[in-house]
C-alpha positions in Angstrom: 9.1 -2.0 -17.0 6.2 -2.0 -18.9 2.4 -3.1 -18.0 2.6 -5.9 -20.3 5.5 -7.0 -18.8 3.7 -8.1 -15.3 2.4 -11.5 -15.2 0.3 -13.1 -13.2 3.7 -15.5 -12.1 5.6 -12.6 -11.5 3.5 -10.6 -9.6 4.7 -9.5 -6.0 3.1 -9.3 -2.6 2.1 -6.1 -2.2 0.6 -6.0 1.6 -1.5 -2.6 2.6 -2.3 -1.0 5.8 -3.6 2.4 6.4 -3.5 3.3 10.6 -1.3 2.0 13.2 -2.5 3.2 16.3 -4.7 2.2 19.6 -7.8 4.1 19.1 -11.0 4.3 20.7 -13.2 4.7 18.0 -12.7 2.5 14.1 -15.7 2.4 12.7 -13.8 1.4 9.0 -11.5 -0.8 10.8 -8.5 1.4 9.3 -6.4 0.7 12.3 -4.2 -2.3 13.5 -2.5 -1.5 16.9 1.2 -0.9 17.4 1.8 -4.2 18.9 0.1 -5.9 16.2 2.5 -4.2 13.5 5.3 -4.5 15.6 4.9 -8.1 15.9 4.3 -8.5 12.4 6.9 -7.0 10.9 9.4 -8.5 13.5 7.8 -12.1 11.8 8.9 -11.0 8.6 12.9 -10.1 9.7 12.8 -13.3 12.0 11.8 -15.3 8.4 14.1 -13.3 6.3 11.7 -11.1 4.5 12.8 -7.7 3.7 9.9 -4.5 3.6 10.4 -2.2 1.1 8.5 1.0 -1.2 6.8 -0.5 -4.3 9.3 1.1 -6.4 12.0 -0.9 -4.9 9.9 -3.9 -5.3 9.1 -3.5 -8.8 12.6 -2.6 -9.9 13.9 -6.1 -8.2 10.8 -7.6 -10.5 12.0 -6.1 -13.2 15.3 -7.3 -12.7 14.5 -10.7 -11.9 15.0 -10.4 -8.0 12.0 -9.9 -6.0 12.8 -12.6 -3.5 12.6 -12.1 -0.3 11.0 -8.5 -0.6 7.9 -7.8 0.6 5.8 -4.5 -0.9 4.6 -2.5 2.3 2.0 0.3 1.5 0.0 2.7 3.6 -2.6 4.9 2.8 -3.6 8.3 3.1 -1.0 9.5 5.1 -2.1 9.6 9.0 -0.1 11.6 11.1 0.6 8.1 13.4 2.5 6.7 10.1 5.5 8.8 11.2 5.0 8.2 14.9 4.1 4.6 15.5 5.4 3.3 11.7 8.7 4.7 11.0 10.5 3.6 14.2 9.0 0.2 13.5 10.1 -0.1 10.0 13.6 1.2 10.7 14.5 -1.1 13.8 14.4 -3.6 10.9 15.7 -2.1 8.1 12.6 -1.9 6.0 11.5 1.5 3.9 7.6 1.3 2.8 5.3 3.5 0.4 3.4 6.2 1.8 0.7 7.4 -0.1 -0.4 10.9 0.5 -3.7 13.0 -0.6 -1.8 15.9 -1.9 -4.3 18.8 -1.2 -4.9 18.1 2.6 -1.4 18.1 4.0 -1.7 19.2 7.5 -5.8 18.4 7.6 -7.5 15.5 8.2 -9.5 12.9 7.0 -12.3 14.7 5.8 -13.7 12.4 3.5 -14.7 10.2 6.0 -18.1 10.8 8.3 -16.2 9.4 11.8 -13.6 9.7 13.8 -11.3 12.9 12.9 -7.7 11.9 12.4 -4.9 14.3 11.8 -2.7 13.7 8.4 0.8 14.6 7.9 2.2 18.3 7.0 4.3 19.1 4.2 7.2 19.2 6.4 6.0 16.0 8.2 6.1 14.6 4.4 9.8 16.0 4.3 10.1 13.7 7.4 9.1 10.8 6.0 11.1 11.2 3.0 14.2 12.0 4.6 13.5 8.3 7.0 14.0 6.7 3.3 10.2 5.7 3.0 9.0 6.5 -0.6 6.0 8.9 -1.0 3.3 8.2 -3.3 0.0 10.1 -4.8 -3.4 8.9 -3.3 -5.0 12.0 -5.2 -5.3 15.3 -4.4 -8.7 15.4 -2.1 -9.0 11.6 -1.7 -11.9 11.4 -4.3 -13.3 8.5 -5.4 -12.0 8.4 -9.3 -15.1 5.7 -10.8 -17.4 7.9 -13.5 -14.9 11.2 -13.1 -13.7 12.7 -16.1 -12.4 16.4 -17.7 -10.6 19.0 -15.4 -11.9 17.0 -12.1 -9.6 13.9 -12.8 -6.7 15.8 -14.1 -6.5 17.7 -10.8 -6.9 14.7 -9.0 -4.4 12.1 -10.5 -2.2 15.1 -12.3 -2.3 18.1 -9.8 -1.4 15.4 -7.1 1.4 14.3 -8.6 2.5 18.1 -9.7 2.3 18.7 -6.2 4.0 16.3 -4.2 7.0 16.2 -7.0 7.6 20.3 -6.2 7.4 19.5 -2.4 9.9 16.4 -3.0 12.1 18.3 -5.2 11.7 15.2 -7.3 9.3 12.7 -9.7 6.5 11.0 -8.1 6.7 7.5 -9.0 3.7 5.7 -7.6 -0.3 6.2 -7.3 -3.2 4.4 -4.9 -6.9 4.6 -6.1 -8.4 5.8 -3.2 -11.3 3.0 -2.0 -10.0 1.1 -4.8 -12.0 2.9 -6.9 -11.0 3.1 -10.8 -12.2 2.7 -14.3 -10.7 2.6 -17.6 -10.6 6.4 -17.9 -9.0 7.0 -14.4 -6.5 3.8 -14.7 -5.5 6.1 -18.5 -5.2 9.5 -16.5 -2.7 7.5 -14.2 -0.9 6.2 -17.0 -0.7 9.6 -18.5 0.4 11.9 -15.9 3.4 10.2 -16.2 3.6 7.5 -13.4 5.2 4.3 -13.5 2.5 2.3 -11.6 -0.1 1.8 -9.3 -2.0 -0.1 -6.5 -5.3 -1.0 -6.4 -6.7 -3.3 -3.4 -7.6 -7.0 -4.3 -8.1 -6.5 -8.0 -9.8 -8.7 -10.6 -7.5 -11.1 -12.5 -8.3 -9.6 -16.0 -7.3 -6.5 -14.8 -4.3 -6.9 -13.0 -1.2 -5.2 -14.9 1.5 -2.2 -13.6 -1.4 0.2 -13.6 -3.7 -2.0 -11.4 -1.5 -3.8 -8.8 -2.9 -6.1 -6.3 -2.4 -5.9 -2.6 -3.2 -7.4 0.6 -5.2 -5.5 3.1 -4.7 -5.6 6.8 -7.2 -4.5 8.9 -9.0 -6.0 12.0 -11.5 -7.3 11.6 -9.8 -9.6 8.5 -7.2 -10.5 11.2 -10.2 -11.5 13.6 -11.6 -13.5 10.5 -8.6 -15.7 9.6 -7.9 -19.3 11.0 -4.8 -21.2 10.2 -4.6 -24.0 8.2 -2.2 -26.2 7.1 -0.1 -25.5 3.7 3.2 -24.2 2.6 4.4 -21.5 5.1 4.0 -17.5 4.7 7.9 -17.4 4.2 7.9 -19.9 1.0 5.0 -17.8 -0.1 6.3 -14.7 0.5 9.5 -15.2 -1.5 8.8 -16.9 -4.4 6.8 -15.7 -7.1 3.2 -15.2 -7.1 1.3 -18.8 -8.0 -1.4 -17.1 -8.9 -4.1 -18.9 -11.4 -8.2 -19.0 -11.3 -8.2 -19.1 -7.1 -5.2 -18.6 -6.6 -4.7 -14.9 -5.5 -7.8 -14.9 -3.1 -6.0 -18.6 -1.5 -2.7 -16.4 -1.5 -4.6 -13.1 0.2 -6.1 -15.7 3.1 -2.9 -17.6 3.6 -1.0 -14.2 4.0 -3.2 -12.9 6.3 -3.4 -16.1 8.4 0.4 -16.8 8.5 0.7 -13.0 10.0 -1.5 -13.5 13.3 0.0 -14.3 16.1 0.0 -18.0 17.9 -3.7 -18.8 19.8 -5.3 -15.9 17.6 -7.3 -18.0 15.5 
């Protein structure tokens, strides 16, 4: 599949989370709790949505059968991913896209000024693998990639993928801009170092192609922000091709999100 070959009425839901875990400090608001993704994920199965990687995903759209399949992403590879995610995922049957910052396996989130959280090891990568979630590149440091050029962005978008394909023992398919953050010259490098696509977070319009996928974030203080409105349900949304025109991604993004909260939330 090509880049050209994404339109805006093909496009899939991509939905993205980072943390799942109670914690007592979120000054980013990277976290939902495990009974909040637990719940969620059982609302998909109970409407007969499917999670699965991005490369799954995009090889249904390429064939012409994304429905019912939901993209499920998470980013920079927190060590509660494998604890709190993976059991949650597999009591339904769902895989998901883990994106990992190659260089820091076994460290933690050190490009953030709060809260320290440990990230998974190489052999916790292993783990994930071998649980049948995909493993993606979300750069080698976590740098942002807006204005970097030269030996810097190779490292970053190549060396990542050089290193997570060796540990794998085969291709990297997938790439997340870490903070969203991307220009033409970083969205080429992606291109170039041989991956087949990439996420972004809610991107513009213009922009949107197999390089620059959309996706839906998940955080809480957007789940504190929706309200429920009246309007085709999450499931008809969900599973049929994106409507997406002018408005129509940010109406899709809100009516995602609000669908997903639980009864007397909003």
């Amino acid at each position: 599949m090509t880049s050209a070959s994404v339109s805006l009425l093909r496009l899939p839901t991509i939905l993205m989370y980072h943390g799942v875990e109670v914690v007592p400090e979120d000054p980013y608001e990277l976290c939902v709790t495990p009974a909040e993704f637990s719940r969620q994920m059982a609302w998909l199965a109970d409407h007969g949505l499917r999670g699965v990687s991005v490369s799954e995903l995009m090889d249904a759209v390429g064939a012409g059968r994304p429905s019912g399949l939901v993209g499920l992403t998470f980013d920079d590879g927190y060590l509660n991913n494998l604890d709190q995610v993976v059991p949650s995922l597999l009591r339904h049957g769902f895989t998901a896209t883990m994106f990992i910052v190659s260089r820091l396996l076994g460290k933690t989130n050190e490009w953030d000024a709060g809260p320290v959280w440990p990230l998974v090891s190489a052999a916790q990568v292993l783990e994930l693998a071998e649980a049948g979630m995909e493993i993606g590149s979300h750069t080698a440091t976590h740098a942002r990639l807006v204005g970097v050029g030269g030996d810097k962005l190779t490292a970053e978008v190549r060396g990542s993928r050089s290193d997570l394909s060796e540990l794998l023992g085969r291709p990297v398919r997938g790439f997340c801009y870490p903070y969203g953050s991307m220009d033409a010259a970083a969205k080429r490098a992606v291109r170039e170092a041989g991956y087949a696509w990439a996420v972004a977070v809610e991107a513009p319009l213009p922009d949107i192609g197999m390089m620059t996928l959309p996706r839906i974030p998940f955080s809480p203080r957007l789940l504190r922000s929706a309200q429920d409105s009246p309007g085709l349900s999450v499931a008809k949304r969900l599973a049929l091709p994106s409507y997406v025109v002018a408005k129509g991604l940010r109406r899709k993004v809100t009516d995602v999100r609000r669908r997903l909260l639980p009864p007397g939330r909003h």
